[in-house]
Backbone as JSON Lines, residues from 0, in Angstrom:
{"i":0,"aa":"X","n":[151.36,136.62,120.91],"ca":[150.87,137.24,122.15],"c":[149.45,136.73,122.41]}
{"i":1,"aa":"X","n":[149.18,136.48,123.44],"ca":[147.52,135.54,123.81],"c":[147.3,136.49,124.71]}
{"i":2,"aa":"X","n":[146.07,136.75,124.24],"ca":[144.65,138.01,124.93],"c":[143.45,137.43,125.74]}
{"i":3,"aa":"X","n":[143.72,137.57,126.94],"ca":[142.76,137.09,127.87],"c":[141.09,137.35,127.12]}
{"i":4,"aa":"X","n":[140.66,136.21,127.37],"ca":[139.04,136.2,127.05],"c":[138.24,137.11,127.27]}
{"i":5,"aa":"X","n":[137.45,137.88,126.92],"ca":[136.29,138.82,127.47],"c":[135.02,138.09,128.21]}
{"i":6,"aa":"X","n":[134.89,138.59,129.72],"ca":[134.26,138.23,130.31],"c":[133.09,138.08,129.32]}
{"i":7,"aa":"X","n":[131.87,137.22,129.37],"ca":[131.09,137.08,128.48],"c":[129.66,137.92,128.86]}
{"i":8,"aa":"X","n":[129.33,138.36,129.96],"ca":[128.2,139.45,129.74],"c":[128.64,140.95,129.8]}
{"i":9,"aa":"X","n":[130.54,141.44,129.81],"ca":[130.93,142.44,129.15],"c":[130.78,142.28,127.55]}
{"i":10,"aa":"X","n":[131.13,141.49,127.36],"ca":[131.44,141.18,125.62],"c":[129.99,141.35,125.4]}
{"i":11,"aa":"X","n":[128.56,140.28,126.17],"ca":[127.43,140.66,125.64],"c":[126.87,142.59,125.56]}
{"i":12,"aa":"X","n":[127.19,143.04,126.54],"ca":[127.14,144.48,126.83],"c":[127.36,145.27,126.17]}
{"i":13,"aa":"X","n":[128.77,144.82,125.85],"ca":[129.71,145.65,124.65],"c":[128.75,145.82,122.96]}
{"i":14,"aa":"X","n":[128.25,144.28,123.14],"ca":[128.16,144.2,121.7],"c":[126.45,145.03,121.42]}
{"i":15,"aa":"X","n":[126.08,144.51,122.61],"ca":[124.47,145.47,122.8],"c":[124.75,147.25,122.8]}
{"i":16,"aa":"X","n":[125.63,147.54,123.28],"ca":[125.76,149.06,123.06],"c":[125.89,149.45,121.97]}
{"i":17,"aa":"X","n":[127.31,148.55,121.24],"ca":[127.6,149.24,119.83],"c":[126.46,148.72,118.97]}
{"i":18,"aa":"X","n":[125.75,148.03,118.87],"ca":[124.34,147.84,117.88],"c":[123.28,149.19,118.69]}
{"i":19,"aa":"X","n":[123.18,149.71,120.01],"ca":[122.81,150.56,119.56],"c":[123.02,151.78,119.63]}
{"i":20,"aa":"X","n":[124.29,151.89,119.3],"ca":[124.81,153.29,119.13],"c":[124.96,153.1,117.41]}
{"i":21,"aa":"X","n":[124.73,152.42,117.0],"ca":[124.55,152.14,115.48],"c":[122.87,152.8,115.11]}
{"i":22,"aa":"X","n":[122.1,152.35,115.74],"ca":[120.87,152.89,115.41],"c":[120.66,154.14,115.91]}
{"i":23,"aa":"X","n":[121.0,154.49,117.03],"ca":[121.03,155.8,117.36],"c":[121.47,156.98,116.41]}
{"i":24,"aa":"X","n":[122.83,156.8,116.25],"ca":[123.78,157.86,115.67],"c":[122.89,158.45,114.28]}
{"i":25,"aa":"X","n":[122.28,157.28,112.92],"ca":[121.65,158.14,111.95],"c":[120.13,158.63,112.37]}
{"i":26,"aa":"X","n":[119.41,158.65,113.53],"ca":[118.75,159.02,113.67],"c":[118.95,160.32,114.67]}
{"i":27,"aa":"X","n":[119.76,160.64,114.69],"ca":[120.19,161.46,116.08],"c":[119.29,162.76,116.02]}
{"i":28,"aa":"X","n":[119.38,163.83,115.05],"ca":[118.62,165.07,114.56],"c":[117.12,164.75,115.32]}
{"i":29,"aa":"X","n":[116.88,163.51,114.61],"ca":[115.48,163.31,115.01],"c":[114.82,163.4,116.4]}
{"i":30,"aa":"X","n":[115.8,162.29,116.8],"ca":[115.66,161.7,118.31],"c":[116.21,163.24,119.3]}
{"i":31,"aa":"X","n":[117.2,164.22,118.78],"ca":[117.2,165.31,120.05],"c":[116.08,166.56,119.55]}
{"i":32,"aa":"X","n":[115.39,166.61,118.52],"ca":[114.52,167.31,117.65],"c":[112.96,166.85,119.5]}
{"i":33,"aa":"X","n":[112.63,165.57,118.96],"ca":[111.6,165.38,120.25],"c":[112.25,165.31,121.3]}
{"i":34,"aa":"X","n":[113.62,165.2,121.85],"ca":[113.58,165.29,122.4],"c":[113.56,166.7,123.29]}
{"i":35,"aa":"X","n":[113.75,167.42,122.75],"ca":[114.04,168.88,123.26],"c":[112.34,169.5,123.2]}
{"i":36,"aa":"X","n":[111.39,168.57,122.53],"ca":[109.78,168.79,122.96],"c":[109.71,168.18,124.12]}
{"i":37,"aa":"X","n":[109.91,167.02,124.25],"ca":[109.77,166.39,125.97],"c":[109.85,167.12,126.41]}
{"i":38,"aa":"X","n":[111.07,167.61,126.96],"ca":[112.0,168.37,127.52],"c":[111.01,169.63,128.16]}
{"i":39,"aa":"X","n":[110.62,170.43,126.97],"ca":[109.86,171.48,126.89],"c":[108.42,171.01,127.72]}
{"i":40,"aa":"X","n":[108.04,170.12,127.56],"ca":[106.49,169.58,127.82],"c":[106.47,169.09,129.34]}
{"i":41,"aa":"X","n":[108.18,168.69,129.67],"ca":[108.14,167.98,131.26],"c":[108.58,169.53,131.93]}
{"i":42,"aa":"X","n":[109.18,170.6,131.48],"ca":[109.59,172.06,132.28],"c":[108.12,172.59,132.53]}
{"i":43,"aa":"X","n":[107.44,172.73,131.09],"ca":[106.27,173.37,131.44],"c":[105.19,172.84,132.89]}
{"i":44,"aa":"X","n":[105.19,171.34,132.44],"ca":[104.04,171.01,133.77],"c":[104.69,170.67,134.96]}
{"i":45,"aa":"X","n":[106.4,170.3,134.99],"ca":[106.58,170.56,136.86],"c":[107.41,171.26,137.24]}
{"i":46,"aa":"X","n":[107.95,172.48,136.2],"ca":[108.57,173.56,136.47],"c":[109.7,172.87,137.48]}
{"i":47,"aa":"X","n":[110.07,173.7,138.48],"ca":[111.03,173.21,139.72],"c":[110.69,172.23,140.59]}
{"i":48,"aa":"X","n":[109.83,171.48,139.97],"ca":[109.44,170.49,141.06],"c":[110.52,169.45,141.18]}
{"i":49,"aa":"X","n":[110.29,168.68,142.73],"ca":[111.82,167.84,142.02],"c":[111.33,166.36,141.36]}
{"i":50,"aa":"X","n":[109.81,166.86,140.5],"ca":[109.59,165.22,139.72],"c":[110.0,165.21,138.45]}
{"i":51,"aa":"X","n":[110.5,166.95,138.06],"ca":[110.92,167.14,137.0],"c":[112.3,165.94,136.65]}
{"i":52,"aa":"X","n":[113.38,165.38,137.05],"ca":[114.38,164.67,136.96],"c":[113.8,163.46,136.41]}
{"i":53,"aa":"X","n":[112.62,163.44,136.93],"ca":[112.37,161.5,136.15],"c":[111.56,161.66,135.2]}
{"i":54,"aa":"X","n":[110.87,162.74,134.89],"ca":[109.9,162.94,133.59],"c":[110.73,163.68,132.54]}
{"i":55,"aa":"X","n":[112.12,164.31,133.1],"ca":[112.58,164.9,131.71],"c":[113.94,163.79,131.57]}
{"i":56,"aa":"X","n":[114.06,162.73,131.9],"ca":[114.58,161.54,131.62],"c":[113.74,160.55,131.19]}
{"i":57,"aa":"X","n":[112.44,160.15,131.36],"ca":[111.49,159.88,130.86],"c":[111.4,160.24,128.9]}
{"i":58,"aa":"X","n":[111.41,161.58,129.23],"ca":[110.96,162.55,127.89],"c":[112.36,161.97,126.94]}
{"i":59,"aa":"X","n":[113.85,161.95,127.28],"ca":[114.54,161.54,126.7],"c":[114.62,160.62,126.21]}
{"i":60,"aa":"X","n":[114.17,159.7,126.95],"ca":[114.34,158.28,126.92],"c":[113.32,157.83,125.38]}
{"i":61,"aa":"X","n":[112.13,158.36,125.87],"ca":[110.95,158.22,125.14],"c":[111.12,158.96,123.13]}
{"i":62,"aa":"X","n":[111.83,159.63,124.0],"ca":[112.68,160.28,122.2],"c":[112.88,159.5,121.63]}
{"i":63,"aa":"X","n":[114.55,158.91,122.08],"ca":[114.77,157.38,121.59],"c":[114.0,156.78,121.05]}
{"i":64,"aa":"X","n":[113.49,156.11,121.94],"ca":[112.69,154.81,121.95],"c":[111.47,155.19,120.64]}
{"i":65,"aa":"X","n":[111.15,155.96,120.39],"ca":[109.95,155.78,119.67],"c":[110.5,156.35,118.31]}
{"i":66,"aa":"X","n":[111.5,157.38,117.96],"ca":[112.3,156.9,116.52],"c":[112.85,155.84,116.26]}
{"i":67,"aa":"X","n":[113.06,154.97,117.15],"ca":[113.98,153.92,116.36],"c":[112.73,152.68,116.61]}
{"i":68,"aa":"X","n":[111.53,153.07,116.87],"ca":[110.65,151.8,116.88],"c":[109.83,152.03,115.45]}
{"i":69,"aa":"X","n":[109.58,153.32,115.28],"ca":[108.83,153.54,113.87],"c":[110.3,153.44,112.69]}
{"i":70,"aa":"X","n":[111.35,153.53,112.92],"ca":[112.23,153.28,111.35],"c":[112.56,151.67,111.73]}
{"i":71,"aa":"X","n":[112.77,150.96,112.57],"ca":[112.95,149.75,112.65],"c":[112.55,148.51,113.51]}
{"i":72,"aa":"X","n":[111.07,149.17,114.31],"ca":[110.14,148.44,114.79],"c":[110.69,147.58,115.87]}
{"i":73,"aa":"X","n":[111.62,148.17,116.63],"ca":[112.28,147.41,117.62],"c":[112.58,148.57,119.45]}
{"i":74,"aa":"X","n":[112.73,148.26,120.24],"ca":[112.96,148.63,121.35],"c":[113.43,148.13,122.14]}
{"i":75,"aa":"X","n":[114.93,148.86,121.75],"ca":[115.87,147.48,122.52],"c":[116.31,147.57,124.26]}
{"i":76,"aa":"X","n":[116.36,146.46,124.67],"ca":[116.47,146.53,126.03],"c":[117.35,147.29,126.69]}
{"i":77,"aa":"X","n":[118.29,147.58,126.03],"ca":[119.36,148.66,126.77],"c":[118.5,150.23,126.6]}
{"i":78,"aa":"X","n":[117.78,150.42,126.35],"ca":[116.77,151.52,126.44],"c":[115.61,151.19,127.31]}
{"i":79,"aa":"X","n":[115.42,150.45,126.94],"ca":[113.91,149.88,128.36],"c":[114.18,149.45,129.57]}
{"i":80,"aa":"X","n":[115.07,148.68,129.86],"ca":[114.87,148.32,130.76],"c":[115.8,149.06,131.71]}
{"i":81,"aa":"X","n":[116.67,149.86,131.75],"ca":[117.23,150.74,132.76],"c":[116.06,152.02,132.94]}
{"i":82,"aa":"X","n":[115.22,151.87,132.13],"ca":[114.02,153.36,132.66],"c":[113.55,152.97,133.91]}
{"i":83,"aa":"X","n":[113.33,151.63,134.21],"ca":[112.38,151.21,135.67],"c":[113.07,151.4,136.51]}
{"i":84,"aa":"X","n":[114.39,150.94,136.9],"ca":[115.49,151.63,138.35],"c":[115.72,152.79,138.24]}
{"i":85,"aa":"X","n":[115.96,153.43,136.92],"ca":[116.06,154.75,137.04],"c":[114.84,155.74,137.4]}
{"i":86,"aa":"X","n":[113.56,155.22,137.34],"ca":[111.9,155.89,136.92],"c":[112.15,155.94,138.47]}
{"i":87,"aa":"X","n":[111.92,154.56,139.21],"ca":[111.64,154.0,140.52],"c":[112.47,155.32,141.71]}
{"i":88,"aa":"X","n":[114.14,155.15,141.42],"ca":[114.87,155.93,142.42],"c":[114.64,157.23,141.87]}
{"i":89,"aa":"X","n":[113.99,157.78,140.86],"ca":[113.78,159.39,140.92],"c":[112.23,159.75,141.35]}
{"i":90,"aa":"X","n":[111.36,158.64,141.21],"ca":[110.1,159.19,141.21],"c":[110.31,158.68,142.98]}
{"i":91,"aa":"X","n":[110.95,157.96,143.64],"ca":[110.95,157.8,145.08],"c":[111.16,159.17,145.56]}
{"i":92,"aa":"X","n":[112.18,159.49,145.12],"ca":[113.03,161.22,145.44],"c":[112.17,161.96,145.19]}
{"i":93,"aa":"X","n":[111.43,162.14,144.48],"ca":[110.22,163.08,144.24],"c":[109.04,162.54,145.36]}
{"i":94,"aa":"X","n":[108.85,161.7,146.05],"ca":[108.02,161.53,146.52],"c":[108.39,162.13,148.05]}
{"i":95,"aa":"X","n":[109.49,161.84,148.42],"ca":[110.23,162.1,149.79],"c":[110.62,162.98,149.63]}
{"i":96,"aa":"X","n":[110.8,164.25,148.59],"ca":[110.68,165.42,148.72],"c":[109.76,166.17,148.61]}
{"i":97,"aa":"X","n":[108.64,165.75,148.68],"ca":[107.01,166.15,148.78],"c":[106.23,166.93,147.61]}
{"i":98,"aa":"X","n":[107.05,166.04,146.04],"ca":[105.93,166.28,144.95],"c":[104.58,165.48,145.27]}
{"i":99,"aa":"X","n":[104.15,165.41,144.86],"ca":[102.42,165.08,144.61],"c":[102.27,164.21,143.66]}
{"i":100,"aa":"X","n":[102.57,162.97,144.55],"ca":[102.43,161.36,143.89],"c":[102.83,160.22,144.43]}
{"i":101,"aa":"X","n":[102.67,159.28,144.08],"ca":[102.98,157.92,145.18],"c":[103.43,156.59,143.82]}
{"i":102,"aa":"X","n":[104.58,156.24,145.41],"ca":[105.68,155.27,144.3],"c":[105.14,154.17,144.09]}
{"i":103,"aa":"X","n":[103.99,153.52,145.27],"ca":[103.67,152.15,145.77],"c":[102.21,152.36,144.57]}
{"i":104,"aa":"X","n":[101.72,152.99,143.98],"ca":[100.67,153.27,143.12],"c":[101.55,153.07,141.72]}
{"i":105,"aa":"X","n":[102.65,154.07,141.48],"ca":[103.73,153.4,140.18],"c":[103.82,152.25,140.03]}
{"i":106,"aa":"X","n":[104.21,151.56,141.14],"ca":[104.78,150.1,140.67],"c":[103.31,149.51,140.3]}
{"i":107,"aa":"X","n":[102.18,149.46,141.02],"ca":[101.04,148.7,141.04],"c":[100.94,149.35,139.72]}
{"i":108,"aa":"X","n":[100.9,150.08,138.86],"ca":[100.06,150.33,137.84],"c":[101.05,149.46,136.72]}
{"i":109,"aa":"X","n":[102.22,150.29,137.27],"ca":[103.06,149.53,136.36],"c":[103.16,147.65,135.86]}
{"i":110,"aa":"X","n":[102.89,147.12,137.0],"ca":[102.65,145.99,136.99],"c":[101.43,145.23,136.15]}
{"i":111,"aa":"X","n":[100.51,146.14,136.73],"ca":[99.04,145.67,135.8],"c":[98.89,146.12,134.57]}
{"i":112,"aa":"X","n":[99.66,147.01,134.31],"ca":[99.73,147.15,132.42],"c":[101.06,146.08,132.05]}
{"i":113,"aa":"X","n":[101.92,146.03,132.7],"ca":[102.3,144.92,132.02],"c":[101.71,143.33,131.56]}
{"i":114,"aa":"X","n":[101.0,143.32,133.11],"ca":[100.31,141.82,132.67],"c":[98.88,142.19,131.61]}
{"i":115,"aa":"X","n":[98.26,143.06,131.53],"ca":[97.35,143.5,130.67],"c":[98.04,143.14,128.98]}
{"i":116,"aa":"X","n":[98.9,144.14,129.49],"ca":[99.6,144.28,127.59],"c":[100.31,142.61,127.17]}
{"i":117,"aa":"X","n":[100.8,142.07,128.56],"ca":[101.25,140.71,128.33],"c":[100.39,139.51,127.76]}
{"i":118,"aa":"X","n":[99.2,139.81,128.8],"ca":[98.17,138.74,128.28],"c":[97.67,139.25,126.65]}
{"i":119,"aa":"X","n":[97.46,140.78,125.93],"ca":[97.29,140.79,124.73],"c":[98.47,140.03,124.03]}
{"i":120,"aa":"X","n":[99.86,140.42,124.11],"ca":[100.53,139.52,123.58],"c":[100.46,137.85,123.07]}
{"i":121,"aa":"X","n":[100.2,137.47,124.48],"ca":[100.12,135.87,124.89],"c":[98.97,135.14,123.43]}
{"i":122,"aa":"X","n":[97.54,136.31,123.66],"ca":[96.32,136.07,123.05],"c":[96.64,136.04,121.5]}
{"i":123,"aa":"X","n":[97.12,137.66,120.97],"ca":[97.29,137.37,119.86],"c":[98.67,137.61,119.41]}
{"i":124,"aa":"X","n":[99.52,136.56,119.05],"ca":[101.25,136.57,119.08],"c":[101.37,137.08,117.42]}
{"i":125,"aa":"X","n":[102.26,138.34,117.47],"ca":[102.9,139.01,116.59],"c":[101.7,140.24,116.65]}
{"i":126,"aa":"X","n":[101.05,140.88,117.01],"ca":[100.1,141.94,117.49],"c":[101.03,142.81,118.53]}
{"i":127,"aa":"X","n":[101.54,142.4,119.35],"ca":[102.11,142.78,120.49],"c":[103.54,142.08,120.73]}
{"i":128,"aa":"X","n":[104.56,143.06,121.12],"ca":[105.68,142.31,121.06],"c":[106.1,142.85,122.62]}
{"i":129,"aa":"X","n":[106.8,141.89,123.04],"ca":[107.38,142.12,124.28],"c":[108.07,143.21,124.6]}
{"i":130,"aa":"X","n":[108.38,144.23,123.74],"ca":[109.08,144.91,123.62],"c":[108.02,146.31,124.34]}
{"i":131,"aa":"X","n":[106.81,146.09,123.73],"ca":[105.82,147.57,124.03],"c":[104.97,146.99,125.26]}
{"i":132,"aa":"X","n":[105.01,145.73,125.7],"ca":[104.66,145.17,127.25],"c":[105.71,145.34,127.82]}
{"i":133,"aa":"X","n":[106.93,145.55,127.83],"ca":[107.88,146.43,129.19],"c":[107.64,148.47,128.75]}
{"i":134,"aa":"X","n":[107.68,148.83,127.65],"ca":[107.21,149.83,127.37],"c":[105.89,150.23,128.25]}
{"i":135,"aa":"X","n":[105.02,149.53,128.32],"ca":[103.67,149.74,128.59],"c":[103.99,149.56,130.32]}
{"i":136,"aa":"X","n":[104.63,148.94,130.96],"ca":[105.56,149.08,132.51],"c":[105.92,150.48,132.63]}
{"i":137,"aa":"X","n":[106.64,151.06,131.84],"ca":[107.38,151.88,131.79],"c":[106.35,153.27,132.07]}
{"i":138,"aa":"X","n":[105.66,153.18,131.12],"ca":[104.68,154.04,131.34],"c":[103.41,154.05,132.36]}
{"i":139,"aa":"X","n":[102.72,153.07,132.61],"ca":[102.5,152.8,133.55],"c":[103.24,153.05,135.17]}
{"i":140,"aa":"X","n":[104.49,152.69,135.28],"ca":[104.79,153.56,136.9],"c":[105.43,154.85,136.64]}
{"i":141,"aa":"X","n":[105.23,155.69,135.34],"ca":[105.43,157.24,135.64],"c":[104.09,157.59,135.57]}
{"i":142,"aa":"X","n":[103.21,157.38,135.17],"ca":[101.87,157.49,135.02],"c":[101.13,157.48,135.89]}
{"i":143,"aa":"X","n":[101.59,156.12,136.36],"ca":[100.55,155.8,137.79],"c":[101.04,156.44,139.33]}
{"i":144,"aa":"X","n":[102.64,156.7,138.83],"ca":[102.83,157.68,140.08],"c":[101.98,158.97,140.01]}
{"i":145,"aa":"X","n":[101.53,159.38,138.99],"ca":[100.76,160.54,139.16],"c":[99.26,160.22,139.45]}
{"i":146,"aa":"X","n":[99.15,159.45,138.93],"ca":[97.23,158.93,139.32],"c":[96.79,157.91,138.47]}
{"i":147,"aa":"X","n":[96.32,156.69,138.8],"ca":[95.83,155.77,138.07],"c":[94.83,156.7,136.71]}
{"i":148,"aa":"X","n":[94.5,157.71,136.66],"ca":[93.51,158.24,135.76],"c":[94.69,158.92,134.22]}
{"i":149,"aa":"X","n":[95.74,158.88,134.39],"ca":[97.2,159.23,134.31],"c":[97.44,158.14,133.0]}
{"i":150,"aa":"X","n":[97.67,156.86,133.94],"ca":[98.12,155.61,133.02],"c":[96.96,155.08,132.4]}
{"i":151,"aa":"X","n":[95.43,155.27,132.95],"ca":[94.88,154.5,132.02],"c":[94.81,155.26,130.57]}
{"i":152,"aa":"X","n":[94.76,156.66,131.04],"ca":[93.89,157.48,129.47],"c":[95.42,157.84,128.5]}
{"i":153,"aa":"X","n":[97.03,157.12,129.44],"ca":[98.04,156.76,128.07],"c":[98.06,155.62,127.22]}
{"i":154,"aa":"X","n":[97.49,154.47,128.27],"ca":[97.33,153.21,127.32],"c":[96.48,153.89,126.3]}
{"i":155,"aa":"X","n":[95.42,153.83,127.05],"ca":[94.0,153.55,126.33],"c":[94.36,155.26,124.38]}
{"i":156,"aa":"X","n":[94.96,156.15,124.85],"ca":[95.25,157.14,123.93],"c":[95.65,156.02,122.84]}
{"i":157,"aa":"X","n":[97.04,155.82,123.48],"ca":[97.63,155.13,122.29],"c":[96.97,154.06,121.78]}
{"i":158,"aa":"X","n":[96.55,152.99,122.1],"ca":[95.7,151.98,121.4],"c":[94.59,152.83,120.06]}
{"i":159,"aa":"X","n":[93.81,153.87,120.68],"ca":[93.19,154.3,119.91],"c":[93.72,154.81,118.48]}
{"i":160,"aa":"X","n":[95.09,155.83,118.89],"ca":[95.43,156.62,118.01],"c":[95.78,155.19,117.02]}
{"i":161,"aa":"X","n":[96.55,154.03,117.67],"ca":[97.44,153.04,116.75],"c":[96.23,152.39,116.02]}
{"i":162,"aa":"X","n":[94.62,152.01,115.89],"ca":[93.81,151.54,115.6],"c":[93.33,152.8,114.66]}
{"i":163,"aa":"X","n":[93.08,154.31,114.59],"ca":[92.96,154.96,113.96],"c":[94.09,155.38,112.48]}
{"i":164,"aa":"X","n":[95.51,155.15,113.0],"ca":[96.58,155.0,112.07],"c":[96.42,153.92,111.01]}
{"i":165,"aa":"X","n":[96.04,152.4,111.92],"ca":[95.96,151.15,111.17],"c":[95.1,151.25,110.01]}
{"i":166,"aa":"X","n":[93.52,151.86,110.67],"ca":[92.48,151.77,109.85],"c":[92.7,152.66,108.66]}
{"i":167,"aa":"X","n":[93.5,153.78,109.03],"ca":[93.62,155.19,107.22],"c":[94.94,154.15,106.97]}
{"i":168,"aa":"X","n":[96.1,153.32,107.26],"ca":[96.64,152.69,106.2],"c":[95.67,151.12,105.55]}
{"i":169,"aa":"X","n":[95.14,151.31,106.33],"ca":[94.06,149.82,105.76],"c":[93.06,150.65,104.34]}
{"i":170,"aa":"X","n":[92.64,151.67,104.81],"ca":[91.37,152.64,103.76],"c":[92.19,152.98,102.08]}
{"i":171,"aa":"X","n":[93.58,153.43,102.84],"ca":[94.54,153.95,101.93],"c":[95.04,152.87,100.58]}
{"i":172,"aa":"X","n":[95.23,151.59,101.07],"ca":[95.37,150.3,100.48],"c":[97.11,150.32,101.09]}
{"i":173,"aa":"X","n":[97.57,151.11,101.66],"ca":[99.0,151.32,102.44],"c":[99.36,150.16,102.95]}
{"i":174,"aa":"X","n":[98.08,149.4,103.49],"ca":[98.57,148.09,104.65],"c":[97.41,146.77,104.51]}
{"i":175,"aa":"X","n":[97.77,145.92,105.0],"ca":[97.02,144.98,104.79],"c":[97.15,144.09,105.95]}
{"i":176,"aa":"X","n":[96.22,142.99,106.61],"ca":[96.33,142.32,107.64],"c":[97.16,141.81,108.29]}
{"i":177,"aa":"X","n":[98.6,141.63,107.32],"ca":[99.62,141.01,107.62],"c":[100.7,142.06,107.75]}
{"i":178,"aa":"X","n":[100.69,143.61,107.45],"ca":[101.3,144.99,107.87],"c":[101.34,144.7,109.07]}
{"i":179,"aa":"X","n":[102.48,145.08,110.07],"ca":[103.09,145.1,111.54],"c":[103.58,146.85,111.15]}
{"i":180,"aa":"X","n":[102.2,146.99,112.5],"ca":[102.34,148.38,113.19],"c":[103.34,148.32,114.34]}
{"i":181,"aa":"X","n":[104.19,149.51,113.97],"ca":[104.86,149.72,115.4],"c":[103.67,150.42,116.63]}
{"i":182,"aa":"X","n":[103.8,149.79,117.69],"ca":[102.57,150.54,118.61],"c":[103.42,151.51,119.86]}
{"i":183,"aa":"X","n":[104.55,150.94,119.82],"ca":[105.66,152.17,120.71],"c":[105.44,153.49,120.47]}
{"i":184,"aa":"X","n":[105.34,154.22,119.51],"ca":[105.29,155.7,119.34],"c":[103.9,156.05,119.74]}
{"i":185,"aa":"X","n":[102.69,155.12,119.71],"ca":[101.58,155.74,119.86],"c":[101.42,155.77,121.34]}
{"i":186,"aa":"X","n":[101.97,154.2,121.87],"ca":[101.81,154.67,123.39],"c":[102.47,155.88,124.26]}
{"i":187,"aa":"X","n":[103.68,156.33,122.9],"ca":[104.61,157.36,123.64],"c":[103.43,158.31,123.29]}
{"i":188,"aa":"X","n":[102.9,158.77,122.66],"ca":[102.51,159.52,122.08],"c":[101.28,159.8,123.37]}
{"i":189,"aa":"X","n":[100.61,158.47,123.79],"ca":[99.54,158.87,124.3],"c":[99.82,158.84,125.66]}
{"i":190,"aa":"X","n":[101.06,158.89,126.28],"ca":[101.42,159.41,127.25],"c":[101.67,160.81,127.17]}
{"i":191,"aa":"X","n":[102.42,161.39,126.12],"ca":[102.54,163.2,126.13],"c":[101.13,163.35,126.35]}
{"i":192,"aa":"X","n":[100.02,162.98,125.49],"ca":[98.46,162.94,125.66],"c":[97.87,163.24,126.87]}
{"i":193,"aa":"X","n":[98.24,162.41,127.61],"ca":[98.06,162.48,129.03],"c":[97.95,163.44,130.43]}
{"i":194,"aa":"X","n":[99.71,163.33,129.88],"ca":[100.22,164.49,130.99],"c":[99.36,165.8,130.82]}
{"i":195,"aa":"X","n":[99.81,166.4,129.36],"ca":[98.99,167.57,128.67],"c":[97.72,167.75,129.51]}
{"i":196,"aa":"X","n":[96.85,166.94,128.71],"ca":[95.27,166.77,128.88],"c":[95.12,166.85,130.78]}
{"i":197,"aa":"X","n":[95.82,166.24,131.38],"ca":[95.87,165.7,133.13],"c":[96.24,166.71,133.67]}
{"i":198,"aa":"X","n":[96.8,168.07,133.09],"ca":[97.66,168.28,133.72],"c":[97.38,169.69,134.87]}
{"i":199,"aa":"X","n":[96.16,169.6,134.9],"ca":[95.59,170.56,135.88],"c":[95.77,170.41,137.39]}
């Protein structure tokens, strides 16, 4: 019996899901553990607003993404890169239903932290992985839909916190120059930072 071929970017699709529904599944506890803090952290600051849909998909997303970057230092594109069409058509809907923020400020921020975080990449290669320069997009147009003051003080959080982490495993004798920090969780991190701190 002869079995027609698999189209080849289903087969690529296919094979990208089940690798990460492989990483997902033993981390799962973890990943719905924060996520059900997101969750909690995006109800508290927009209650019924309707920007709540893209920040508590945001909050999910960001669950993910930042357990499986600290156990295996990766952030894979089937997690990143559907946040930007999805960020874009909910934070639009929130805008045209008259939350308090602007989409054309998202994308612009979003854009300039990417080329920011890109050019660190470019400068110093294996410091920065392409992976936390679409991350750093990501955050940047939910961020910057709320106010450029939003996205800068999540970059800028996380860099700090990830340079404060580096330096107590550097003090500790834990790490050494050639140790690769994951920097995904801190930028997630210094986005919750953000909102919190912003959120008056």
């Amino acid at each position: 019996m002869s079995h027609e071929p698999r189209h080849p970017i289903r087969a690529e699709l296919q094979g990208r899901g089940q690798e990460l529904r492989a990483l997902i599944v033993p981390l799962r506890q973890r990943i719905a553990a924060l996520a059900i803090i997101g969750l909690a952290v995006a109800c508290w600051r927009w209650g019924a607003s309707s920007a709540l849909p893209a920040f508590a998909c945001l909050a999910i997303n960001f669950a993910a993404l930042g357990v499986i970057d600290v156990r295996h230092h990766r952030l894979p594109d089937l997690l990143v890169l559907p946040a930007f069409p999805v960020g874009t058509v909910l934070l639009g809907f929130a805008s045209a239903a008259g939350a308090t923020g602007s989409l054309p400020r998202g994308v612009a921020a979003a854009v300039t932290t990417m080329a920011a975080l890109g050019l660190l990449a470019i400068g110093r290669p294996g410091g920065l992985g392409l992976g936390d320069v679409k991350l750093g997009g990501i955050i940047g147009l939910h961020l910057g839909w709320l106010s450029w003051s939003h996205a800068v003080l999540a970059i800028a959080t996380g860099f700090v916190l990830a340079g404060l982490w580096s330096a107590a495993l550097y003090a500790t004798g834990r790490a050494n120059t050639r140790t690769m920090i994951a920097l995904g969780p801190f930028l997630i991190t210094g986005t919750g930072a953000a909102v919190v701190l912003l959120s008056g």
